[in-house]
N, C-alpha and C positions, 0 to 999 in steps of 0.2 A: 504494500500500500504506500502510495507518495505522502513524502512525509512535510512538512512544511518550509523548509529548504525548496524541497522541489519545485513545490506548489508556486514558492515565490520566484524561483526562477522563471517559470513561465510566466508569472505576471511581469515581472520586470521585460520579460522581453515582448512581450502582446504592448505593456505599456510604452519601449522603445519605437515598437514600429509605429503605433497610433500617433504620437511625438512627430516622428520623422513624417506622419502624412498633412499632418498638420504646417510643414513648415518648421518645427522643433525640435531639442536637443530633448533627449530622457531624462537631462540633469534638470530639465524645464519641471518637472511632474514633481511633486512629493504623495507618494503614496502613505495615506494612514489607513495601519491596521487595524480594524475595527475588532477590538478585545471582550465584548459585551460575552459574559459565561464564559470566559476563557477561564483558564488556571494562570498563575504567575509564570509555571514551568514553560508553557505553550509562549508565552509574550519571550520569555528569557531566549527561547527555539526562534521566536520569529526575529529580535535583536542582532543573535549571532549570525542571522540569516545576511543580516544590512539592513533591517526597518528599526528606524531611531523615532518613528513617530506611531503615537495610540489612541484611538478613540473611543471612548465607553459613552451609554445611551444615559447611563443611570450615575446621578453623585452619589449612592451610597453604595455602588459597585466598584467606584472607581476612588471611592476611599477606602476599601475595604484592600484593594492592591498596593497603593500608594508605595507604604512601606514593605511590600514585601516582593518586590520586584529590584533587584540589588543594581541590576547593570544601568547604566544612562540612557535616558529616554524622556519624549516629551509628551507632558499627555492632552488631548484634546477634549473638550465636552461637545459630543455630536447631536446629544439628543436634547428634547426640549426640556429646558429649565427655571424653573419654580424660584418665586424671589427668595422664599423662606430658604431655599439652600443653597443660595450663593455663598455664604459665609463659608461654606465649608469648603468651596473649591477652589476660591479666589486666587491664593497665595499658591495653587497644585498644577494647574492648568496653563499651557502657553498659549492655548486659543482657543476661545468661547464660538461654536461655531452657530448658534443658534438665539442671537438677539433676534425678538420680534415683534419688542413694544418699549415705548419711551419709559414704561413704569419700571419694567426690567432692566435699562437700561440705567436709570437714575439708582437703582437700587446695588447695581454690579460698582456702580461710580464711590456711593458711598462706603461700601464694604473696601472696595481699591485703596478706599483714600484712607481711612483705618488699618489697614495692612501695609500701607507705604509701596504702593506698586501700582502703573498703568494697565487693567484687563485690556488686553487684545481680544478685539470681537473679531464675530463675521454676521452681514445680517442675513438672517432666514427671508427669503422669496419662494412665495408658494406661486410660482407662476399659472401656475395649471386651475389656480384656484379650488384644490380640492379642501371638502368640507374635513377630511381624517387628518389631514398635516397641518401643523404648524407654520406660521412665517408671513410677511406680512407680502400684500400684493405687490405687482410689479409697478401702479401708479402710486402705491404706498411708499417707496424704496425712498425715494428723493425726500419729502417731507420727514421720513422720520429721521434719517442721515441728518439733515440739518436742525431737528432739534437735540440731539443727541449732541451733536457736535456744540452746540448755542450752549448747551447748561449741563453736560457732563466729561470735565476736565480730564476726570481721570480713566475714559475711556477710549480706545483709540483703535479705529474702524481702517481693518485689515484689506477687507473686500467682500464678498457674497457667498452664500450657499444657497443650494435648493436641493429636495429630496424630489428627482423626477418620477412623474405616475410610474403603477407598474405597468407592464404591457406584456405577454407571449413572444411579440416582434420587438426588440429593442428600436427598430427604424420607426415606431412609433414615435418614441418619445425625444428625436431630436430638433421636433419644430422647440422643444421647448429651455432644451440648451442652446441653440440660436438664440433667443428670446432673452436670457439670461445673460449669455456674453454681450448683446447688444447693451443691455443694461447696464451691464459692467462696464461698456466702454466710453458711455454716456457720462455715468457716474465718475469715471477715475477722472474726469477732468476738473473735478472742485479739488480749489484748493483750502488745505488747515492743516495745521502744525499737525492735528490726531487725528489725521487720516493722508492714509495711503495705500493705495488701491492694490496689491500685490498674490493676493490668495482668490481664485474663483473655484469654491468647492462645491465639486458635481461630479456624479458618476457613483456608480456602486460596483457588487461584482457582476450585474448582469448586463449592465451600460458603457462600463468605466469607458471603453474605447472609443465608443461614440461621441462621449462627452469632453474626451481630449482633442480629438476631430473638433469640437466645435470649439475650443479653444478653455478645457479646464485646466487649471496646471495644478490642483490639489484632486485625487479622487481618495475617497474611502473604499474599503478594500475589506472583508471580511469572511465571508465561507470559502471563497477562491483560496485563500490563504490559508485557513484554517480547517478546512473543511466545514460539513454539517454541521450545527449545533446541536446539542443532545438536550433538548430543555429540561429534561428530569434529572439532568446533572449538576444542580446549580454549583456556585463556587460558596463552600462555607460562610455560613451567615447569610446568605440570601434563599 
């Protein structure tokens, strides 16, 4: 059975080529591992592999690892987050990949500014406008950027995510990474000290290459990698 080594060889090289059809280098891409029910051992397998990047759905999964994952590594929050539990990620995470309201936004601010550090966001765009996902529209993206930027100092706006619908046909769903790089390329032209447009995080394991074709340079990455998840396996404590 391929082991995770393996598994990520092939994505790094499915991710090289998508790159190069793109017009880009594979050094363009940061692939994060999406570690949601992982074990620490599996994250430790996938580091030695060459992934220095993590993303968990849940803060109190991704604090339950924190410390027990020895090697270097950055973690990401992918999935949607609750103001009541920012406190606990603020100071763990090097990017919040899913702001999607000014209240969350002023709340991460405050918590940063207590902890003595700038959160790096990314905002959620629900482009597709689906009623199950998170994230704010794509004629929302602009207005909330700029209040964000107006009254929260201590937060400083990376670039975009979206979690694209799912589909059978991945060729579905690239009207809607068009749509999102457009946006991105709209938005990167304000300028502010805290903000700088450099992260467009899209793609999963069933998209990713579409989404680099349409110009993502972050995908998330997760049963490609690790294979299936076992849900009846949780990780101690969950």
């Amino acid at each position: 059975m391929e082991n995770i080594k393996g598994r990520l060889d092939d994505i790094k090289d499915r991710v090289a080529r998508a790159a190069q059809r793109s017009g880009r280098s594979p050094e363009d891409i940061t692939i994060v591992a999406v570690s949601k029910l992982r074990e620490p051992e599996e994250i430790e397998e996938a580091i030695a592999a060459g992934i220095s990047d993590f993303g968990e759905n849940k803060v109190q999964e991704l604090e339950l690892k924190y410390d027990k994952v020895i090697s270097p590594l950055r973690w990401h929050l992918i999935g949607h987050l609750q103001r009541n539990k920012v406190k606990y990620i603020i100071d763990k995470v090097a990017l919040i990949h899913s702001l999607d309201s000014l209240r969350l936004a002023k709340e991460i601010d405050k918590r940063a500014e207590q902890a003595g550090v700038v959160a790096e966001v990314l905002v959620q765009v629900n482009a597709a406008g689906e009623e199950s996902k998170f994230g704010v529209s794509s004629e929302d993206a602009a207005p909330l950027i700029d209040k964000v930027l107006a009254g929260c100092s201590n937060v400083r706006i990376r670039g975009l995510m979206q979690i694209a619908p799912y589909s059978e046909e991945p060729e579905d769903v690239r009207p809607y990474f068009k749509e999102l790089k457009q946006l991105y390329d709209e938005l990167s032209r304000i300028s502010h000290p805290n903000l700088s447009f450099d992260y467009l995080s899209m793609g999963m394991s069933g998209d990713f290459e579409l989404a680099i074709e349409e110009g993502a340079n972050m995908v998330r990455i997760g049963s490609a990698i690790f294979g299936d998840r076992d849900y009846s396996k949780r990780m101690g404590g969950l």
